[in-house]
C-alpha positions as a Markdown table, in Angstrom:
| # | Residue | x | y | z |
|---|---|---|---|---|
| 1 | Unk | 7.9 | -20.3 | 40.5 |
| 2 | Unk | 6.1 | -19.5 | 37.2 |
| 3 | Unk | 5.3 | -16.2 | 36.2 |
| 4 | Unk | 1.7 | -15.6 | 35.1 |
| 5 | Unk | 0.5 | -13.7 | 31.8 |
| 6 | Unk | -0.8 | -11.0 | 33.5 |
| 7 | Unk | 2.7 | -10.2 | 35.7 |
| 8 | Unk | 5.2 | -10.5 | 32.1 |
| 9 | Unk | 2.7 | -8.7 | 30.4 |
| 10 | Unk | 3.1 | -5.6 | 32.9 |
| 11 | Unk | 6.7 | -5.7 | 31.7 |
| 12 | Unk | 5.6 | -4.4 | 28.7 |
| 13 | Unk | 4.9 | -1.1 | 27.5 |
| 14 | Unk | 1.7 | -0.4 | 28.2 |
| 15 | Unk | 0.7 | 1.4 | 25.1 |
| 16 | Unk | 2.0 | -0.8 | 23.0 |
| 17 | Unk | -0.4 | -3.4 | 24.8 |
| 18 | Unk | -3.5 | -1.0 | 24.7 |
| 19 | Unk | -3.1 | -0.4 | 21.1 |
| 20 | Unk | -5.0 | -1.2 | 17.9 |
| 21 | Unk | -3.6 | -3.8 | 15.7 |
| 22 | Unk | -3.3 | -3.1 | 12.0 |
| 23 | Unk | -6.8 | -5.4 | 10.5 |
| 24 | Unk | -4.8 | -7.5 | 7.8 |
| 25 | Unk | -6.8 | -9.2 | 5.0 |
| 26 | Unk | -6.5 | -13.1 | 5.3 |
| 27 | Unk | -4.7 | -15.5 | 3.0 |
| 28 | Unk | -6.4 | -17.7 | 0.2 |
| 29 | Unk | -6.1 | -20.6 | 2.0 |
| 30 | Unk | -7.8 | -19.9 | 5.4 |
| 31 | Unk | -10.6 | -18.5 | 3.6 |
| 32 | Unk | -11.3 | -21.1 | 1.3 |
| 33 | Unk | -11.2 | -23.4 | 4.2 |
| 34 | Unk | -13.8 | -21.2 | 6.0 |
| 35 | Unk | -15.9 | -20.9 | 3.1 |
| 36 | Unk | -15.6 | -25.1 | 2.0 |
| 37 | Unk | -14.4 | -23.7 | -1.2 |
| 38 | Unk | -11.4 | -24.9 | -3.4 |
| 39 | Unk | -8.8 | -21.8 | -3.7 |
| 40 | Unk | -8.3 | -21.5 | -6.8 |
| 41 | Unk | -12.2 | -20.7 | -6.9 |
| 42 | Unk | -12.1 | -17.7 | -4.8 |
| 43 | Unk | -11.7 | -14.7 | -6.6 |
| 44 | Unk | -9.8 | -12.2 | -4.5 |
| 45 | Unk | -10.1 | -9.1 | -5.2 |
| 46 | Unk | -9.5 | -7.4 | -1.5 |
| 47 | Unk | -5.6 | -7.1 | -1.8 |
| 48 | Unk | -4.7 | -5.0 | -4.7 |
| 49 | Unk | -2.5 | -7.6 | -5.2 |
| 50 | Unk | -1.4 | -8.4 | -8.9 |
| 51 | Unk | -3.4 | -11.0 | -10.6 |
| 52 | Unk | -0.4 | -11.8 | -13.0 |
| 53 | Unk | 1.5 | -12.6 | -10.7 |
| 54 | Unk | 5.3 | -12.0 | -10.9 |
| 55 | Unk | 7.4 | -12.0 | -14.6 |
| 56 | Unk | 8.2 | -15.8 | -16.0 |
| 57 | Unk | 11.7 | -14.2 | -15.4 |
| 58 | Unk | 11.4 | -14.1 | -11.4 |
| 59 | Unk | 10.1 | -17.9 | -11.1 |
| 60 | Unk | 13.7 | -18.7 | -13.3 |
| 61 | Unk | 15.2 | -16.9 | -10.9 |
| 62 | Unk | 13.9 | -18.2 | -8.2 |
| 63 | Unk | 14.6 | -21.8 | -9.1 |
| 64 | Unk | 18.2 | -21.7 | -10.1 |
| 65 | Unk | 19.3 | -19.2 | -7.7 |
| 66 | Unk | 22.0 | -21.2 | -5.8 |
| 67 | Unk | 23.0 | -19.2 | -2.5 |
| 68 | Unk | 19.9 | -19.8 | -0.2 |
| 69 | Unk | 22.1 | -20.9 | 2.3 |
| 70 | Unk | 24.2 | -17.7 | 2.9 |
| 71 | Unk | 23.4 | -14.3 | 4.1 |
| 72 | Unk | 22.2 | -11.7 | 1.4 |
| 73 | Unk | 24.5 | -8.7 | 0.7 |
| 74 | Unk | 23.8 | -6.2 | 4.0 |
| 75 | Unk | 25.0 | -2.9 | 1.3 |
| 76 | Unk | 22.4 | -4.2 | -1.3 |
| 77 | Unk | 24.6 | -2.5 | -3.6 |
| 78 | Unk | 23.2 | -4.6 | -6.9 |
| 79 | Unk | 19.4 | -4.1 | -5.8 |
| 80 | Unk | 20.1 | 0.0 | -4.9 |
| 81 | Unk | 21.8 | 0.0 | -8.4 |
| 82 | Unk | 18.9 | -1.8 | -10.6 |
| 83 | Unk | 16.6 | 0.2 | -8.7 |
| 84 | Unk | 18.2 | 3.5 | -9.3 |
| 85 | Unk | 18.8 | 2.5 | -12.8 |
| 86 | Unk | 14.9 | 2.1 | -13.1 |
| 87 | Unk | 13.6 | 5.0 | -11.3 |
| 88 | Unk | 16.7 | 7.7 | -12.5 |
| 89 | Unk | 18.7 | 8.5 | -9.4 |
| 90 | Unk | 21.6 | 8.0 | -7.8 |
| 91 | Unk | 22.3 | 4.8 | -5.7 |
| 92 | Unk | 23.5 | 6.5 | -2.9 |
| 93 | Unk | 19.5 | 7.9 | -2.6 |
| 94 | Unk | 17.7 | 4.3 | -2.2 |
| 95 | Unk | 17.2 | 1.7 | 0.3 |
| 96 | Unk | 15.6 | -1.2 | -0.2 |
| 97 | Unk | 13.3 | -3.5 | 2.2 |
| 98 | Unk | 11.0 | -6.2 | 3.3 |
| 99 | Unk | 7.9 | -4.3 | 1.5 |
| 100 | Unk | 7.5 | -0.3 | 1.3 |
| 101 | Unk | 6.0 | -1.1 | 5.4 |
| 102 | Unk | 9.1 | -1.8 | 6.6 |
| 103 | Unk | 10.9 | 1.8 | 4.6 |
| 104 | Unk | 7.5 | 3.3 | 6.5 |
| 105 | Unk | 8.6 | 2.1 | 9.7 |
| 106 | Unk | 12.2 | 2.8 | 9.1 |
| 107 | Unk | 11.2 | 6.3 | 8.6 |
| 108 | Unk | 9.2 | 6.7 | 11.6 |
| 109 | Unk | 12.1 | 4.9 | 13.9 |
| 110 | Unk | 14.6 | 7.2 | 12.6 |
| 111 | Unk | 12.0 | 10.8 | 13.1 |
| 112 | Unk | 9.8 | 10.0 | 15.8 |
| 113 | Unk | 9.6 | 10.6 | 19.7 |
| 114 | Unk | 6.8 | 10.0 | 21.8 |
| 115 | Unk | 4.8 | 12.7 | 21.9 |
| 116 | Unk | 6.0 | 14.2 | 18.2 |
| 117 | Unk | 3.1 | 14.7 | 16.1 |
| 118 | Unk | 2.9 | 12.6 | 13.0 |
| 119 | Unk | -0.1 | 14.1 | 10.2 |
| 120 | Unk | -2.2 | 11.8 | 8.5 |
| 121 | Unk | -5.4 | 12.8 | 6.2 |
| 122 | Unk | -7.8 | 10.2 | 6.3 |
| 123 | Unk | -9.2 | 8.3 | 4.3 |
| 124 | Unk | -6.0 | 6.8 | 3.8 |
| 125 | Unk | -4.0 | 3.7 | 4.1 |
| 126 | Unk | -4.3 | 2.2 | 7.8 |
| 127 | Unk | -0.6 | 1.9 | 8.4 |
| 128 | Unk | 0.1 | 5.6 | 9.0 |
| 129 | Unk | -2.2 | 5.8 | 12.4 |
| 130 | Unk | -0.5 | 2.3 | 13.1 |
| 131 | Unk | 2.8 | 3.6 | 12.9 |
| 132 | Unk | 2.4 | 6.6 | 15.0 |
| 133 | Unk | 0.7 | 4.8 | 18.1 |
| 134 | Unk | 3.8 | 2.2 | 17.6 |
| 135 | Unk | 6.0 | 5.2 | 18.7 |
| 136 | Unk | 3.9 | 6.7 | 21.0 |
| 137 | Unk | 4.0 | 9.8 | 18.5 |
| 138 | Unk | 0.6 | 11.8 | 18.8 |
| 139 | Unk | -1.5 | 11.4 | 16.0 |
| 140 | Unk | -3.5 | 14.7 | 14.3 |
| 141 | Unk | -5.5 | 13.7 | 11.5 |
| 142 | Unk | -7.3 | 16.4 | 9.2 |
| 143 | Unk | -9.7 | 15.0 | 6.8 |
| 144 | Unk | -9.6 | 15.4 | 3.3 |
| 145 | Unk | -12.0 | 17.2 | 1.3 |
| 146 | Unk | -15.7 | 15.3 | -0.1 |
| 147 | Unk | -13.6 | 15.0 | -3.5 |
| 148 | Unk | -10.7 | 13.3 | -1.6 |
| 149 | Unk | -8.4 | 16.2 | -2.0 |
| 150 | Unk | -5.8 | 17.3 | 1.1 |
| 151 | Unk | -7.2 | 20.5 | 3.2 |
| 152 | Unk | -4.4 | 22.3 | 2.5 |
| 153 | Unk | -5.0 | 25.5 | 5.0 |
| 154 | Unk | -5.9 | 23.0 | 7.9 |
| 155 | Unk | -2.6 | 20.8 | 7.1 |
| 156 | Unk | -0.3 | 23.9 | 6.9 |
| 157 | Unk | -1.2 | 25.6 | 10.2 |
| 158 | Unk | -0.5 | 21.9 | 12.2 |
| 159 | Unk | 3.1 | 21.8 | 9.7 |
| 160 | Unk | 3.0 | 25.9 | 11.5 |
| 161 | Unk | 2.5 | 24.1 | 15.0 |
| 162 | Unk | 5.6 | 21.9 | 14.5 |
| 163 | Unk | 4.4 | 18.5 | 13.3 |
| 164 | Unk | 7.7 | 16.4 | 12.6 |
| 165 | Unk | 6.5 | 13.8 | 9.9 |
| 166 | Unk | 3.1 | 13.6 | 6.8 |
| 167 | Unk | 2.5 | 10.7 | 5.5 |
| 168 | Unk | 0.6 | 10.8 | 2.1 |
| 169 | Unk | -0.1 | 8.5 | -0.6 |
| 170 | Unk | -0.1 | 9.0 | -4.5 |
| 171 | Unk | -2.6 | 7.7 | -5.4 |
| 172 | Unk | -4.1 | 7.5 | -2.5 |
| 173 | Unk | -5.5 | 4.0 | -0.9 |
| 174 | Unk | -8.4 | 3.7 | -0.9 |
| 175 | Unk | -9.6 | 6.4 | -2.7 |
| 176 | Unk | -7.4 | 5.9 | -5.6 |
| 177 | Unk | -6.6 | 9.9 | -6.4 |
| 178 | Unk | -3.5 | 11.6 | -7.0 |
| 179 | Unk | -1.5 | 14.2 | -5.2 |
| 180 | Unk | -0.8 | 17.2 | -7.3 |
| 181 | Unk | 2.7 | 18.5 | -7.6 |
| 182 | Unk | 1.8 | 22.0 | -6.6 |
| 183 | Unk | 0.2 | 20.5 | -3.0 |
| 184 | Unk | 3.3 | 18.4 | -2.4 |
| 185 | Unk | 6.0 | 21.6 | -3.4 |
| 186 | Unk | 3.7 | 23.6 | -0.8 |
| 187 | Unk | 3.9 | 21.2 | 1.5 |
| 188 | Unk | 7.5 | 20.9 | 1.4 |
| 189 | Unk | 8.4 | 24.3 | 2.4 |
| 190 | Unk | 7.6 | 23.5 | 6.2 |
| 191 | Unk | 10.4 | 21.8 | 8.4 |
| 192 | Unk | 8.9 | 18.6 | 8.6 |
| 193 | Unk | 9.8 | 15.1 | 7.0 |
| 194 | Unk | 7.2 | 14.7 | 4.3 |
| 195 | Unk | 6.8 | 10.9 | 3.1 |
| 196 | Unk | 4.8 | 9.7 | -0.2 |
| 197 | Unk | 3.6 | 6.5 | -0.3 |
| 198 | Unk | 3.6 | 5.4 | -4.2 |
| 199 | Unk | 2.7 | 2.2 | -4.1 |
| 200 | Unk | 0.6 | 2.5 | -7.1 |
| 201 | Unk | 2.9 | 4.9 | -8.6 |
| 202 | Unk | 3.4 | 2.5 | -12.4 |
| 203 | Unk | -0.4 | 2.6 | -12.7 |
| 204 | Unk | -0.9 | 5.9 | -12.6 |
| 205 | Unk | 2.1 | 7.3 | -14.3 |
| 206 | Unk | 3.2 | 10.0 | -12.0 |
| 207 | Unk | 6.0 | 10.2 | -9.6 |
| 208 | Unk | 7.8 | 12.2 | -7.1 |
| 209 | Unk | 11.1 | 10.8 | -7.6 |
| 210 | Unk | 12.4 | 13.0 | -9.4 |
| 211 | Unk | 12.2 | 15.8 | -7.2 |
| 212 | Unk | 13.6 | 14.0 | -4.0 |
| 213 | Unk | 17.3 | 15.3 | -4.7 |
| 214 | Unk | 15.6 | 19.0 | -4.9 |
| 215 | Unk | 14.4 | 18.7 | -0.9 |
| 216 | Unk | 16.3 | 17.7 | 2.0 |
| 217 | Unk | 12.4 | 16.9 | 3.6 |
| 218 | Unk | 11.1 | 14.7 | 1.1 |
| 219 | Unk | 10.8 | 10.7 | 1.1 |
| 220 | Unk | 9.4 | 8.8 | -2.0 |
| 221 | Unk | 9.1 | 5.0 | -0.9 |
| 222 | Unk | 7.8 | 1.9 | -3.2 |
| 223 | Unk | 7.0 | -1.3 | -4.0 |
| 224 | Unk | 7.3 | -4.4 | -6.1 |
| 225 | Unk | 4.1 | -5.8 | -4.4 |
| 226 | Unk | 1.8 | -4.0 | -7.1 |
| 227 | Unk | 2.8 | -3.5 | -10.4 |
| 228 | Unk | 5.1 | -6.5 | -10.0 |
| 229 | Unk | 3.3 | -9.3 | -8.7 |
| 230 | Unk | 5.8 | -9.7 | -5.8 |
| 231 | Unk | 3.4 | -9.0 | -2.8 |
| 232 | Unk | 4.2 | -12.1 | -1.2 |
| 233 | Unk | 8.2 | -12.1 | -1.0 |
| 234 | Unk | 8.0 | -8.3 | 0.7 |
| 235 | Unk | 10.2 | -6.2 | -1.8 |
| 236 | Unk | 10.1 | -2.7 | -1.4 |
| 237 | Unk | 12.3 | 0.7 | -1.5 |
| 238 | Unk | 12.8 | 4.4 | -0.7 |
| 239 | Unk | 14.2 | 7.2 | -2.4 |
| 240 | Unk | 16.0 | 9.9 | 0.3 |
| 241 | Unk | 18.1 | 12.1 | -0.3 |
| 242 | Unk | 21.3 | 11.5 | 0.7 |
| 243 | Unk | 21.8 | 13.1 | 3.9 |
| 244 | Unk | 18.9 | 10.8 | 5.2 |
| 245 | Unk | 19.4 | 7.4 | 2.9 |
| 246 | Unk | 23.0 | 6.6 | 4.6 |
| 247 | Unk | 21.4 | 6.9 | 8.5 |
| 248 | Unk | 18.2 | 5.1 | 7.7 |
| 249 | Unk | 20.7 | 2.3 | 5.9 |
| 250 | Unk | 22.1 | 2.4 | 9.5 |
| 251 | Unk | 19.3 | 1.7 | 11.5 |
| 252 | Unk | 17.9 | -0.9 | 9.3 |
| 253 | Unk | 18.3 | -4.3 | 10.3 |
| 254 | Unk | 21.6 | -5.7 | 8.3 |
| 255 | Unk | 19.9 | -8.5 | 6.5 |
| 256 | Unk | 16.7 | -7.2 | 5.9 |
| 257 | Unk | 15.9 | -7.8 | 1.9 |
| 258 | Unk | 16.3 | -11.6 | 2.0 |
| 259 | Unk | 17.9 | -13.2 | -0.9 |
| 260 | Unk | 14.5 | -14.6 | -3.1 |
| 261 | Unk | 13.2 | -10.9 | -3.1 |
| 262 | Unk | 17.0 | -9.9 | -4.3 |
| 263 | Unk | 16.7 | -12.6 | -6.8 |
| 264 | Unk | 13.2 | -11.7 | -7.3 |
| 265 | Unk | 13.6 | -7.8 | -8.1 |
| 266 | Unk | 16.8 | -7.9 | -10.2 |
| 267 | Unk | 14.9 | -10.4 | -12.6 |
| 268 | Unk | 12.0 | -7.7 | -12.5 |
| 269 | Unk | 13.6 | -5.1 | -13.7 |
| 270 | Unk | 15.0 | -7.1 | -16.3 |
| 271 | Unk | 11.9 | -8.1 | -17.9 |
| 272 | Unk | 10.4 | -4.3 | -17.7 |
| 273 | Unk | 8.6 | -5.3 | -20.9 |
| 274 | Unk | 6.4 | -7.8 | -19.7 |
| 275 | Unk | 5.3 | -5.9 | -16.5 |
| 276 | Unk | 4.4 | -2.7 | -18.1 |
| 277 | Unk | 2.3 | -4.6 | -21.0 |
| 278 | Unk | 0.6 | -6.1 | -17.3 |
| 279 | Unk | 0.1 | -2.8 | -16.1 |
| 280 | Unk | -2.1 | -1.5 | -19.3 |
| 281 | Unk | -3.5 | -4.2 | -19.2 |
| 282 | Unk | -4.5 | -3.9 | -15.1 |
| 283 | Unk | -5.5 | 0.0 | -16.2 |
| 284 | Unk | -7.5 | -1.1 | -19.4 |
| 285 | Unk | -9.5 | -3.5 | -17.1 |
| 286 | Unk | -9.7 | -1.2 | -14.3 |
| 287 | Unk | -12.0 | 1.4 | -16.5 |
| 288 | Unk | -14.1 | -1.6 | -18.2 |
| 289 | Unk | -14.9 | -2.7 | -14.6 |
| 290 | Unk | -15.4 | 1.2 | -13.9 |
| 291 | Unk | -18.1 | 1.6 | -16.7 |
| 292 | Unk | -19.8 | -1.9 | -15.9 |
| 293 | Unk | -20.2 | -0.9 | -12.1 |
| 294 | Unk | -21.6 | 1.8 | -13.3 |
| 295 | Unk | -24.7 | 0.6 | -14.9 |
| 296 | Unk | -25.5 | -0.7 | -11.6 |
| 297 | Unk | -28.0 | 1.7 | -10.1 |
| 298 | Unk | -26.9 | 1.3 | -6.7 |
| 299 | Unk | -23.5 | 1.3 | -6.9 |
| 300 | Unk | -21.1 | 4.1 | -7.8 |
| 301 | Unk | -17.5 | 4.0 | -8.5 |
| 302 | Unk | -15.3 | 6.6 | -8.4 |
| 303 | Unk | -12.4 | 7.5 | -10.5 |
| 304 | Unk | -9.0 | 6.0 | -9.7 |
| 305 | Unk | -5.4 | 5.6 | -10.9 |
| 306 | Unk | -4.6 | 3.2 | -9.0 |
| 307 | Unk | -5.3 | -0.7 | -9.6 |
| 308 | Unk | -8.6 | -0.6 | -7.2 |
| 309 | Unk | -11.8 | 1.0 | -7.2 |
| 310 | Unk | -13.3 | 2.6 | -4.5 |
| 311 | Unk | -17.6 | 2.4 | -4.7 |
| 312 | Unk | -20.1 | 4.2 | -2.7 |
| 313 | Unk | -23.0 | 2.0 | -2.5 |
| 314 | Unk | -26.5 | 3.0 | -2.3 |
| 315 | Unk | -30.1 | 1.5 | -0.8 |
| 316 | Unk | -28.1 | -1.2 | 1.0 |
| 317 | Unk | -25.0 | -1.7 | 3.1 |
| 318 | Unk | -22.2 | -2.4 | 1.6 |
| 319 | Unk | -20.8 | -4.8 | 4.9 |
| 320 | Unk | -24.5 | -7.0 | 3.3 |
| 321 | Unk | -22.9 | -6.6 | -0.3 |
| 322 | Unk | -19.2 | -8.1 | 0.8 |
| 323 | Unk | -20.7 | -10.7 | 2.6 |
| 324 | Unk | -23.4 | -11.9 | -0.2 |
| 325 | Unk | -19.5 | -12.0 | -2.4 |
| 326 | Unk | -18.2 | -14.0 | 0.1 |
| 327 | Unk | -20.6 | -16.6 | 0.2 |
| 328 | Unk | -19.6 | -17.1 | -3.8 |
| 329 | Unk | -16.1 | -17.1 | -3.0 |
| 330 | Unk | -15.4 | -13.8 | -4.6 |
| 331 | Unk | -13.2 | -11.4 | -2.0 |
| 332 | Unk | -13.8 | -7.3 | -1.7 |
| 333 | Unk | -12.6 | -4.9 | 1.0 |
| 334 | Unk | -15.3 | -3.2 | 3.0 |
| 335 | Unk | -15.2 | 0.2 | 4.0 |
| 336 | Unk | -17.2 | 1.9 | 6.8 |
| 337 | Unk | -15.1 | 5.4 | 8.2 |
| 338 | Unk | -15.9 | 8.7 | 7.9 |
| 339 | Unk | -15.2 | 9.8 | 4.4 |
| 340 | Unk | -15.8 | 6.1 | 2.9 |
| 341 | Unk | -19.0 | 5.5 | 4.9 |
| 342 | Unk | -20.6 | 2.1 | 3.2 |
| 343 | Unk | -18.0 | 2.0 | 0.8 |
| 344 | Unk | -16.3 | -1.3 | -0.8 |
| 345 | Unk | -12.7 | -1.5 | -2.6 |
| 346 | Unk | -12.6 | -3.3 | -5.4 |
| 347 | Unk | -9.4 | -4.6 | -6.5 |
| 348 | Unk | -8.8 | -4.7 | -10.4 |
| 349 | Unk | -8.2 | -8.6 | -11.7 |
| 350 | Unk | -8.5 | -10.5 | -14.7 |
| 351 | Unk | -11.3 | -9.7 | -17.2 |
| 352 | Unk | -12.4 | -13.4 | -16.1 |
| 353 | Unk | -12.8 | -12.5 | -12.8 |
| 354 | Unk | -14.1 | -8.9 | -13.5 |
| 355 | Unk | -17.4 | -10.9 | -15.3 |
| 356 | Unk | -17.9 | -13.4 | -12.2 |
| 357 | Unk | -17.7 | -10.2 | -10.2 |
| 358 | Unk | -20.7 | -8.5 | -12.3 |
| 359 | Unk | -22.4 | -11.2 | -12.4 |
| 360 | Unk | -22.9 | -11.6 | -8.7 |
| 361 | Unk | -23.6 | -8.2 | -8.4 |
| 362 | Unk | -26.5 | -8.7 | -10.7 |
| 363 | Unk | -27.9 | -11.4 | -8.4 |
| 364 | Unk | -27.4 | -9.6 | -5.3 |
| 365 | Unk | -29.1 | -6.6 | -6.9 |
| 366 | Unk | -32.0 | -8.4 | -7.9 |
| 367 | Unk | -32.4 | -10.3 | -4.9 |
| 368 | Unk | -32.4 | -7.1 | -2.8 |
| 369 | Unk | -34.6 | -5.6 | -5.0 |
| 370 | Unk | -37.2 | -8.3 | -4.4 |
């Protein structure tokens, strides 16, 4: 006898049904179909993705790389060593994944209960609430300040109550500002697992690393996604101190970081010259696009040191504003929460696409103002 959905699906957990997905954004391809538009016409700028694209070095790699066919190295004991080479720590301290997610979720498999509370100060990046319904932790969420800044009192007395694991991001997505050392060190004196997101740590300069080895509570984890155009072969890493790496190496899965994003980091690193002059030149463009958004009375960016810009916009809604970009094949990220109320993300690209970008803004303006 067959076994309906309904019966199988009462198998599961029930929370895990119940709960909100993460809302991905969609590839290229699929939207270009939608749209009838060619892909390499759509400009998308929703992903901070890197429109550079990975080093000449990695595609090299990529093609002559000649074990495919066999199982990567489950110690990672080359990738740990570049990477600690790169970020000035010992090898012992890093892990490496499929993306800084899966170092997120490896973190929250190895802290969380159900019922532990897990902090998160919105607006932030979506994958924090995602992670704590995943493990049925209970999720309290204190809001950051109007300039995007943590509320420090309101965070300490839940670190007081006995919340096991904060998640942050430096700089923060999408609002694109920085945590200050002084926050994090306060924040660090509580008995709880603090983790910093850095995903856009090489635009903005400033990490955390080096102070992992100085507390037994503090997780840095990163990415190649970003700063080295490798967002779609899932390459990412965490920096823990040593008591933690070894048991989070444990409960990974043993063939996690599959052998093209092995192949694909190690040529990274090798070509650190050509990434960083990418990087200025991702940062450079990010503040032109800043001052040209600007002189757009209705919208207004804000400051970021990130690869992104996040923009309030005025006299319209800014759902109307992505959509009217859509229609021209040009892709932004629209933001509607508390904190980012009518709000779009704007990932940094080319200075190409930055002028198609300005230019349809223009339109959209003056058709609105009609």
């Amino acid at each position: 006898m067959r076994r309906t959905a309904e019966e199988i699906l009462a198998l599961a957990r029930p929370d895990l049904v119940a709960m909100p997905g993460y809302e991905p954004i969609e590839p290229v391809d699929v939207v270009a179909h939608r749209l009838g538009i060619p892909p390499e016409q759509i400009v998308k700028l929703d992903g901070n993705e890197n429109p550079y694209g990975p080093s000449p070095r990695v595609l090299e790699a990529l093609a002559r790389f000649p074990y495919y066919h066999i199982y990567p190295d489950p110690e990672q004991r080359r990738i740990r060593q570049a990477i600690a080479e790169y970020v000035g720590v010992d090898p012992e301290m890093v892990v490496a994944g499929s993306g800084s997610d899966e170092l997120l979720d490896l973190v929250a498999r190895l802290f969380l209960s159900p019922g532990d509370v897990v902090l998160n100060a919105p607006p932030t990046f979506g994958m924090y609430p995602f992670l704590a319904h995943l493990y049925s932790a209970r999720l309290v969420e204190i809001p950051r300040r109007e300039d995007f800044s943590l509320d420090l009192p309101a965070t300490e007395a839940v670190l007081r109550d006995g919340a096991k694991l904060l998640f942050l991001a430096s700089p923060n997505n999408p609002t694109g500002n920085v945590l200050p050392r002084g926050d994090l060190e306060r924040l660090l004196g509580y008995p709880a697992a603090v983790v910093v997101d850095e995903a856009y740590a090489e635009f903005a300069g400033e990490s955390f690393v080096d102070i992992v080895g100085e507390h037994d509570n503090l997780i840095v984890v990163r990415t190649f996604s970003k700063w080295a155009g490798l967002a779609g072969l899932r390459a990412g890493y965490g920096i823990l101190p040593k008591s933690l790496s070894s048991t989070v190496r444990k409960i990974k899965m043993p063939y996690n970081l599959n052998a093209a994003a092995e192949a694909a980091i190690l040529a990274s690193l090798e070509d650190l010259a050509t990434l960083r002059q990418r990087v200025a030149a991702i940062v450079a463009e990010r503040e032109r696009l800043r001052q040209r958004l600007a002189e757009l009375s209705w919208l207004r960016p804000l400051p970021s040191q990130a690869n992104f810009l996040l923009c309030a916009v005025q006299g319209r809604t800014a759902k109307e504003v992505r959509d009217r970009l859509r229609e021209r094949g040009i892709l932004v990220r629209h933001f509607n929460a508390s904190g980012v109320r009518n709000c779009l993300r704007i990932s940094v690209g080319r200075p190409e696409n930055t002028d198609r970008l300005l230019a349809a803004l223009v339109e959209i303006g003056a058709d609105v103002g009609k």
